[in-house]
C-alpha positions as CSV (number, residue, x, y, z in Angstrom):
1,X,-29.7,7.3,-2.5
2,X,-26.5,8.9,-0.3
3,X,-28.5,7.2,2.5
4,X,-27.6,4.4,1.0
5,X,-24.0,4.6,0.2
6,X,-23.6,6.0,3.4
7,X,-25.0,2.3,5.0
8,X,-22.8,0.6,2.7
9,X,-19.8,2.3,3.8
10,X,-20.4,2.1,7.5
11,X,-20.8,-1.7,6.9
12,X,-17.5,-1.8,5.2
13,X,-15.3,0.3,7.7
14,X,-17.4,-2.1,10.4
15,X,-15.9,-5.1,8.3
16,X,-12.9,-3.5,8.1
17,X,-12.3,-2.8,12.7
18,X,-13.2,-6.5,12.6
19,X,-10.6,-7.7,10.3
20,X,-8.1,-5.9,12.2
21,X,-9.3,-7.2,15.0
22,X,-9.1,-10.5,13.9
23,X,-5.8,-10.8,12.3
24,X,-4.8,-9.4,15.3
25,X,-5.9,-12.6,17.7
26,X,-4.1,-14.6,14.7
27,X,-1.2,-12.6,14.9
28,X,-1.1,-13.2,19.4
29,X,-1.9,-17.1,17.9
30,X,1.6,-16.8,16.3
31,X,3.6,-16.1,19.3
32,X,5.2,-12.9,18.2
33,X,5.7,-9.4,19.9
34,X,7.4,-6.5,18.5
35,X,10.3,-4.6,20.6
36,X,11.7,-1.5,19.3
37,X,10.5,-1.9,16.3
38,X,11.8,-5.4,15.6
39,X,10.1,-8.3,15.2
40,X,10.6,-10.9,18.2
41,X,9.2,-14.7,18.5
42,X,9.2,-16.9,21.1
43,X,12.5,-19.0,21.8
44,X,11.1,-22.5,20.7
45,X,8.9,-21.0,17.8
46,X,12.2,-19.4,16.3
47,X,14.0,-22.7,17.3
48,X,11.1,-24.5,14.8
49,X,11.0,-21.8,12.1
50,X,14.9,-22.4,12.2
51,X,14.3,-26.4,11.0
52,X,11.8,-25.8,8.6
53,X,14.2,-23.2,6.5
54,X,15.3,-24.9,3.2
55,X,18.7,-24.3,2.7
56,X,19.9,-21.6,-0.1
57,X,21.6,-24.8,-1.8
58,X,18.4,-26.9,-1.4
59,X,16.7,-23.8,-2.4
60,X,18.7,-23.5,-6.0
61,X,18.6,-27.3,-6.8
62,X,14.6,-27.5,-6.8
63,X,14.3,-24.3,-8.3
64,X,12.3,-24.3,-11.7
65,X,14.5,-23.3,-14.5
66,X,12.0,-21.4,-15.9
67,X,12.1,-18.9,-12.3
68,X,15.7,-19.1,-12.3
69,X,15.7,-17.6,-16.2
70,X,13.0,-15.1,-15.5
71,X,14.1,-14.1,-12.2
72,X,17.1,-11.3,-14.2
73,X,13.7,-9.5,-15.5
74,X,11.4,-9.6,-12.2
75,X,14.8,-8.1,-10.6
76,X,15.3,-5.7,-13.9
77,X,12.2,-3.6,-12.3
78,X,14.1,-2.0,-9.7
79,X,15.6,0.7,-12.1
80,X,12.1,1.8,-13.2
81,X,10.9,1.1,-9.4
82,X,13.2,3.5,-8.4
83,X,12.7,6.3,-10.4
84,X,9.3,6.2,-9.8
85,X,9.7,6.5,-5.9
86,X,12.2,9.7,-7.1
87,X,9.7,11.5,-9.0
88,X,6.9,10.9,-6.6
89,X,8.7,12.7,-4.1
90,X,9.6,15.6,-6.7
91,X,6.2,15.4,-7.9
92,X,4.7,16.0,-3.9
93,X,7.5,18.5,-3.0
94,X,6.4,20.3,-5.9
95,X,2.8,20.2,-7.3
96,X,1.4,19.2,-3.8
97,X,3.0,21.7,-1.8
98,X,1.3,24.2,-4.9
99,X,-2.2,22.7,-4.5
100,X,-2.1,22.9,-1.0
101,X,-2.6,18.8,-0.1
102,X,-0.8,17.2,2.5
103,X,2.1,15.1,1.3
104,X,1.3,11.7,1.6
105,X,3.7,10.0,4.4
106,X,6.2,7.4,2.3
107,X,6.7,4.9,5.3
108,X,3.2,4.2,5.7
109,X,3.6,2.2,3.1
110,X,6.8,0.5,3.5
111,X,7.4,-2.5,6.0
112,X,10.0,-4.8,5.8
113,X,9.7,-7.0,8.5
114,X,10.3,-10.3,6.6
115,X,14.0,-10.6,6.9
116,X,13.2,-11.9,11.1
117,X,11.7,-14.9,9.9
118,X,14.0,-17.8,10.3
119,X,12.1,-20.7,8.3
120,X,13.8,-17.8,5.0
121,X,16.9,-18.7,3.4
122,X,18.4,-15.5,2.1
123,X,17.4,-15.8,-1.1
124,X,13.5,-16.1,-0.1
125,X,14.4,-12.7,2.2
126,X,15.6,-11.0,-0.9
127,X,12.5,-11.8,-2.8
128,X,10.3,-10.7,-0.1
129,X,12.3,-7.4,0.7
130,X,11.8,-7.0,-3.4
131,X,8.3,-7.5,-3.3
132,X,7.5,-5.5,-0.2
133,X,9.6,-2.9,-2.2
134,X,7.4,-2.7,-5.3
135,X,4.0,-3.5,-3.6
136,X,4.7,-0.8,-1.0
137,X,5.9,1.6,-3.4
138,X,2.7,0.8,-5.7
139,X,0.3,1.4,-2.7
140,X,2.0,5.0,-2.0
141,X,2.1,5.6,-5.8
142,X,-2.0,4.6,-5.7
143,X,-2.4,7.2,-2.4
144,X,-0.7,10.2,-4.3
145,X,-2.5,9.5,-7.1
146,X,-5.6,9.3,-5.4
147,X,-5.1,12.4,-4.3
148,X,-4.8,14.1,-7.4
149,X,-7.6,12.4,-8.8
150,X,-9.8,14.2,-6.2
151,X,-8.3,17.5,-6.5
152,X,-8.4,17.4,-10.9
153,X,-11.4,15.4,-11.0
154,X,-13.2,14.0,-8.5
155,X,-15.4,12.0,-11.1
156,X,-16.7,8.4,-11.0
157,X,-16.7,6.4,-14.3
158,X,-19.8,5.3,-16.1
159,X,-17.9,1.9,-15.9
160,X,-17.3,0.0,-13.0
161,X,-14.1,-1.1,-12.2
162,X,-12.0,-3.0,-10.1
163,X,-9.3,-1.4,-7.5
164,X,-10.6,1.8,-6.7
165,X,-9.3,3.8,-4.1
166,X,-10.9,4.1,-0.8
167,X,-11.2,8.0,-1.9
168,X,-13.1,6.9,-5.1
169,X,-16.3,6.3,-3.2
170,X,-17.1,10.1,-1.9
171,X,-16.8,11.5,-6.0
172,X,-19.3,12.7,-7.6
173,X,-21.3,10.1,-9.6
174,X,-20.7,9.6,-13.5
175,X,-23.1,12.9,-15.1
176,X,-24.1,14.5,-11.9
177,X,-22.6,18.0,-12.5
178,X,-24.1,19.8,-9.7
179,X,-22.1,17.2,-7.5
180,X,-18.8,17.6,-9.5
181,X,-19.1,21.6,-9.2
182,X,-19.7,21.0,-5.2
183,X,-16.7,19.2,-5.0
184,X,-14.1,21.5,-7.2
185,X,-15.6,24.4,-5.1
186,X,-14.6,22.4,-1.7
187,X,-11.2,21.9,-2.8
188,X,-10.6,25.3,-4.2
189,X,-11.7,26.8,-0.6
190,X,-9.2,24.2,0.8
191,X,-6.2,25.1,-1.4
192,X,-7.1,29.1,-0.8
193,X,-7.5,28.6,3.2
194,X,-4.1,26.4,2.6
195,X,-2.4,28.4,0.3
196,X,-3.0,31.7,2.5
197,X,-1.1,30.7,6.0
């Protein structure tokens, strides 16, 4: 049966070169190069992004009311946003740093690269910078926690359910103890070998 799930999971990081691969091509498609870290397009693909912009005026008037009225609580996140990102770093400079796992690196997680796209008025920049915010911050939130998960209990469920990690895959199944001691005793070797230099 590990046979097996090892065949699946080859297919799935094959899938997963070629997806890179092909966004990728899309991305040459697209005209776009990236120097020094910044975005850069092509003169007269910039020039066309330009007209296609709606205007932050434009923008407002066509709004819907309704995303004009919600928008104060979608925005009202960043409080809570931003204490998680403080106690994830307290909570890896501390416990991690104890258990002997590598810190997970924040700004693999963050990219905001939206604000070089000229067809955005500010107001669509703003909302993207947001939303890269909170998805990135999510997605490094989901790695640390990961990461505990296979330290504390590296366990599937007897459920299945949807957004598991990528880390989720190597646990041990759902009532195989022999697999669940295994895998506490391989951690405990790596957090004594850790702990020890």
């Amino acid at each position: 049966m590990r046979n097996d799930l090892e065949g699946i999971v080859a297919k799935i990081e094959e899938l997963e070169a070629e997806l890179k691969i092909e966004l990728a091509r899309r991305a040459s498609m697209l005209r776009f190069g990236l120097e020094r870290g910044r975005v850069r397009f092509e003169q007269e693909v910039r020039r066309r992004h330009e007209m296609l912009r709606t205007s932050t005026w434009t923008y407002l008037l066509r709004a819907n009311p309704l995303t004009v009225l919600t928008a104060p609580f979608i925005y009202s996140l960043i409080v809570p946003l931003l204490l998680l990102d403080f106690f994830l770093l307290l909570y890896q400079a501390t416990c991690f740093r104890a258990y002997g796992i590598k810190p997970v690196k924040r700004g693999d997680y963050f990219s905001f690269d939206r604000q070089y796209l000229a067809y955005l008025n500010p107001i669509e920049k703003l909302n993207c910078a947001f939303c890269s915010y909170a998805n990135g911050l999510l997605a490094y939130a989901s790695e640390i926690a990961s990461l505990t998960e296979k330290y504390w209990c590296p366990i599937k469920h007897a459920r299945r359910l949807q957004g598991n990690h990528r880390r989720y895959r190597d646990f041990a199944d759902y009532g195989d103890a022999e697999a669940y001691v295994a895998k506490i005793a391989e951690h405990d070797a790596i957090s004594t070998k850790s702990n020890s230099h």
